[in-house]
C-alpha positions as CSV (number, residue, x, y, z in Angstrom):
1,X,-26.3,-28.4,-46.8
2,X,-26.3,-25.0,-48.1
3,X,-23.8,-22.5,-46.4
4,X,-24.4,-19.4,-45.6
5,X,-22.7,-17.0,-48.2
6,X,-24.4,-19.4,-50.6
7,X,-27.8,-18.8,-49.5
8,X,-27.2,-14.8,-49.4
9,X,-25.5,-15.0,-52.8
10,X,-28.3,-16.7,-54.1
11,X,-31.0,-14.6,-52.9
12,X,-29.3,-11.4,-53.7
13,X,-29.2,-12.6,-57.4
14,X,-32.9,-13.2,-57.8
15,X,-33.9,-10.4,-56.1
16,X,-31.2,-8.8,-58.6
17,X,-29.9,-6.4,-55.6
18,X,-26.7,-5.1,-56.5
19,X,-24.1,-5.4,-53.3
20,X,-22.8,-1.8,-53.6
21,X,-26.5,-1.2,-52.4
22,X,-27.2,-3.4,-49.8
23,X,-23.9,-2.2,-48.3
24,X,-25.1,2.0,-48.5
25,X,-28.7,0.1,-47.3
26,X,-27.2,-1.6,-44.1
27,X,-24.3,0.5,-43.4
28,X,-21.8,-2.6,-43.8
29,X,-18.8,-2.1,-45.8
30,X,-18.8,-3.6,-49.4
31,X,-16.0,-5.9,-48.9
32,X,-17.4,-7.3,-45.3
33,X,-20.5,-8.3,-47.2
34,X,-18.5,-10.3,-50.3
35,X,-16.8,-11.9,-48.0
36,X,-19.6,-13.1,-46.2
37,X,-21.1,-14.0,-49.3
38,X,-17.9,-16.1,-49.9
39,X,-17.7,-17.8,-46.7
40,X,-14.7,-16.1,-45.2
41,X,-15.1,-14.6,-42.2
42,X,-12.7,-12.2,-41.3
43,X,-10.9,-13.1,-37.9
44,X,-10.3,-9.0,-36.9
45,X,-14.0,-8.8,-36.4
46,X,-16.0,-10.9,-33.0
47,X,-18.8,-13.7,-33.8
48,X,-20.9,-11.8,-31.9
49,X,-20.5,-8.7,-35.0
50,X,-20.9,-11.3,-37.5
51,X,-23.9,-12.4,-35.9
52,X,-25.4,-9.1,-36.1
53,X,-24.2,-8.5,-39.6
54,X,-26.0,-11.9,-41.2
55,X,-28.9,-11.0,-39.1
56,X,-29.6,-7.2,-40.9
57,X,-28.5,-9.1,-44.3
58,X,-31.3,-11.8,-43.9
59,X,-34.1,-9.5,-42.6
60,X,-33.0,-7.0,-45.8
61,X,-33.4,-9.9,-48.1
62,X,-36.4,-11.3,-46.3
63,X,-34.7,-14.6,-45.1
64,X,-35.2,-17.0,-42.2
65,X,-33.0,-14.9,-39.7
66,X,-33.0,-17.5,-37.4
67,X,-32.5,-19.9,-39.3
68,X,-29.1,-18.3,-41.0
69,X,-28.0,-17.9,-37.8
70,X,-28.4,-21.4,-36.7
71,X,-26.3,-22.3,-40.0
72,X,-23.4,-19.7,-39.8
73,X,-22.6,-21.3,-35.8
74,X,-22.5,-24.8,-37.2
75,X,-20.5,-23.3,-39.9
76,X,-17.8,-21.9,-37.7
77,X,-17.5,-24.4,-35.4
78,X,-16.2,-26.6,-38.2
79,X,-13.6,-23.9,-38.8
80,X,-12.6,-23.1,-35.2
81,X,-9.2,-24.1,-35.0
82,X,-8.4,-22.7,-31.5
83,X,-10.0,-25.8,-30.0
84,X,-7.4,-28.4,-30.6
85,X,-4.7,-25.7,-29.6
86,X,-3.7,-26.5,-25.7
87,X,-3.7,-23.7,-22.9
88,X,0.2,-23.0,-22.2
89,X,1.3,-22.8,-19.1
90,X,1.6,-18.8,-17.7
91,X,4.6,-17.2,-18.2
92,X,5.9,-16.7,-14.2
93,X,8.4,-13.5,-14.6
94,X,11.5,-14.7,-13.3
95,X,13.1,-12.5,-10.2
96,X,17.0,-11.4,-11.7
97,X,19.6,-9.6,-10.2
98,X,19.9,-6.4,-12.8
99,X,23.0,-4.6,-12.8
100,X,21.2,-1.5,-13.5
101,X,18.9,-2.4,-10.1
102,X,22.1,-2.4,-8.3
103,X,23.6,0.6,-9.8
104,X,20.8,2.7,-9.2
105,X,20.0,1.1,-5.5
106,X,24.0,2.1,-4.8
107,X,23.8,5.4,-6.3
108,X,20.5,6.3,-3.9
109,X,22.0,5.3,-0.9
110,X,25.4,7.2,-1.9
111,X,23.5,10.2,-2.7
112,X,21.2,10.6,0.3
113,X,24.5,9.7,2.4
114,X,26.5,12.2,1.6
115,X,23.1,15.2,1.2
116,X,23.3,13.9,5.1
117,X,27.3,14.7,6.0
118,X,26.7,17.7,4.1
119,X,24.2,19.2,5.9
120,X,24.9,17.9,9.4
121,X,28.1,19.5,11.0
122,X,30.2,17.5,11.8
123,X,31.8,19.1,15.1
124,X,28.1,18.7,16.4
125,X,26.7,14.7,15.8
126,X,25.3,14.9,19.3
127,X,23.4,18.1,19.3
128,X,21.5,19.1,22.9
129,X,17.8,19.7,21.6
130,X,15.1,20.6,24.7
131,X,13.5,17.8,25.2
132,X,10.6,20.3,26.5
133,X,9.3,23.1,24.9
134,X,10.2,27.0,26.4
135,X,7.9,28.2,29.0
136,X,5.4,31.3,28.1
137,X,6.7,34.0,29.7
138,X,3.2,34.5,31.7
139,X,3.8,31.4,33.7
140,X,7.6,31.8,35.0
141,X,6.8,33.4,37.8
142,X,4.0,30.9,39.0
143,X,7.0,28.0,38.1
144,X,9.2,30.2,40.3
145,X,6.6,29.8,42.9
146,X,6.6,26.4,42.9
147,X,9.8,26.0,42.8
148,X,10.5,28.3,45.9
149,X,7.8,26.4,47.6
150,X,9.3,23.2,47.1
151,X,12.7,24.1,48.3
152,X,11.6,25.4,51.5
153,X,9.8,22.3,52.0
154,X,12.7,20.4,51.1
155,X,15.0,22.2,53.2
156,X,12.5,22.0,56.1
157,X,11.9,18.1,55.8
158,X,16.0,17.9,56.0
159,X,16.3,20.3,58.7
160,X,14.1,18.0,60.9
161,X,16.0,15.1,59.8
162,X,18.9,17.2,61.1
163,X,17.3,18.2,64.8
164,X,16.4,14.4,64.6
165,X,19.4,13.1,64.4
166,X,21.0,15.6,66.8
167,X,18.5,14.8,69.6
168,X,19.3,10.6,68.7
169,X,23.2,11.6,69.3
170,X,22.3,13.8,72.2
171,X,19.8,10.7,73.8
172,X,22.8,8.2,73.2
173,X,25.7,10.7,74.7
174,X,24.0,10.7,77.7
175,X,22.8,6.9,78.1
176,X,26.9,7.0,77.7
177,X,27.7,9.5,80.4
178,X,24.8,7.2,82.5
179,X,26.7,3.8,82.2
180,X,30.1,5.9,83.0
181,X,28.4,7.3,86.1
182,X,27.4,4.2,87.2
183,X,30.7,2.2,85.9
184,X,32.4,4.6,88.3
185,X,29.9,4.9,91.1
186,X,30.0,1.4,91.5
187,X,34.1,1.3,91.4
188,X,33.5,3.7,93.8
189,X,31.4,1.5,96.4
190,X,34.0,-1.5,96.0
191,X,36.9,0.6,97.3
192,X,37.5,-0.3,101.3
């Protein structure tokens, strides 16, 4: 079986092309085309180029395209080497405990720990912040309001707790003063 670069060799010479101008004709460097010609394919270029390449080179030297093609893959799959090599493993990165990590973790935390005492005084670590906003001036007086409004009521609710309890004290003073009565009313009847 003829290979390839023997069968473009071959027809170049009888059609007595010279290879300096089938390379300015196609575009294909000089030296991509000889080595064609001699069967070495260059590994820095993809099959899928050097498909393309032997195609233009058979249809400019009015070859069997196909045919060439057909050829070149049985060709290279002789000289594939990469399928007897085995698939390695993946690398897995190993996790390790960096001195530099550690450094710069240390040196973060000591550096946004003391920005902190720095800025914070340290006579006030429990500041009193508002916990609401200040009121708009235009609504003090209707908070006064309220507030006046809920005091009387407050003082009213207690000052009828107060008369309540006064009238419960008065109510028991005299069931008092009735049992005396009667204690000494009675004492009164037993004398002879």
């Amino acid at each position: 079986m003829e290979t390839v670069g023997e069968s473009f060799k071959r027809a170049r010479k009888s059609q007595e092309i010279d290879l300096n101008i089938v390379s300015q004709d196609l575009k294909i460097s000089e030296s991509l085309l000889g080595d064609i010609e001699n069967n070495q394919f260059p590994s820095y270029i993809n099959v899928t180029y050097l498909i393309g390449h032997i195609r233009s080179y058979a249809k400019y030297l009015n070859l069997d395209e196909k045919l060439l093609i057909e050829n070149f893959k049985i060709q290279i799959s002789f000289d594939d080497n990469n399928l007897n090599n085995e698939m390695r493993k993946p690398n897995t990165p190993v996790i390790q405990f960096s001195f530099f990590k550690a450094l710069s973790f240390v040196s973060i935390i000591a550096i946004s720990s003391s920005f902190y005492f720095l800025f914070i005084p340290s006579n006030d670590l429990q500041p009193e912040y508002a916990m609401t906003p200040n009121i708009p001036e235009n609504l003090e007086s209707t908070l006064e309001e309220i507030e006046m409004k809920l005091s009387l009521e407050k003082k009213l609710i207690v000052d009828t707790l107060d008369n309540t309890s006064q009238i419960i004290a008065d109510s028991s003073q005299i069931i008092e003063d009735k049992d005396a009565l009667i204690s000494s009313t009675s004492a009164i009847a037993s004398l002879p």
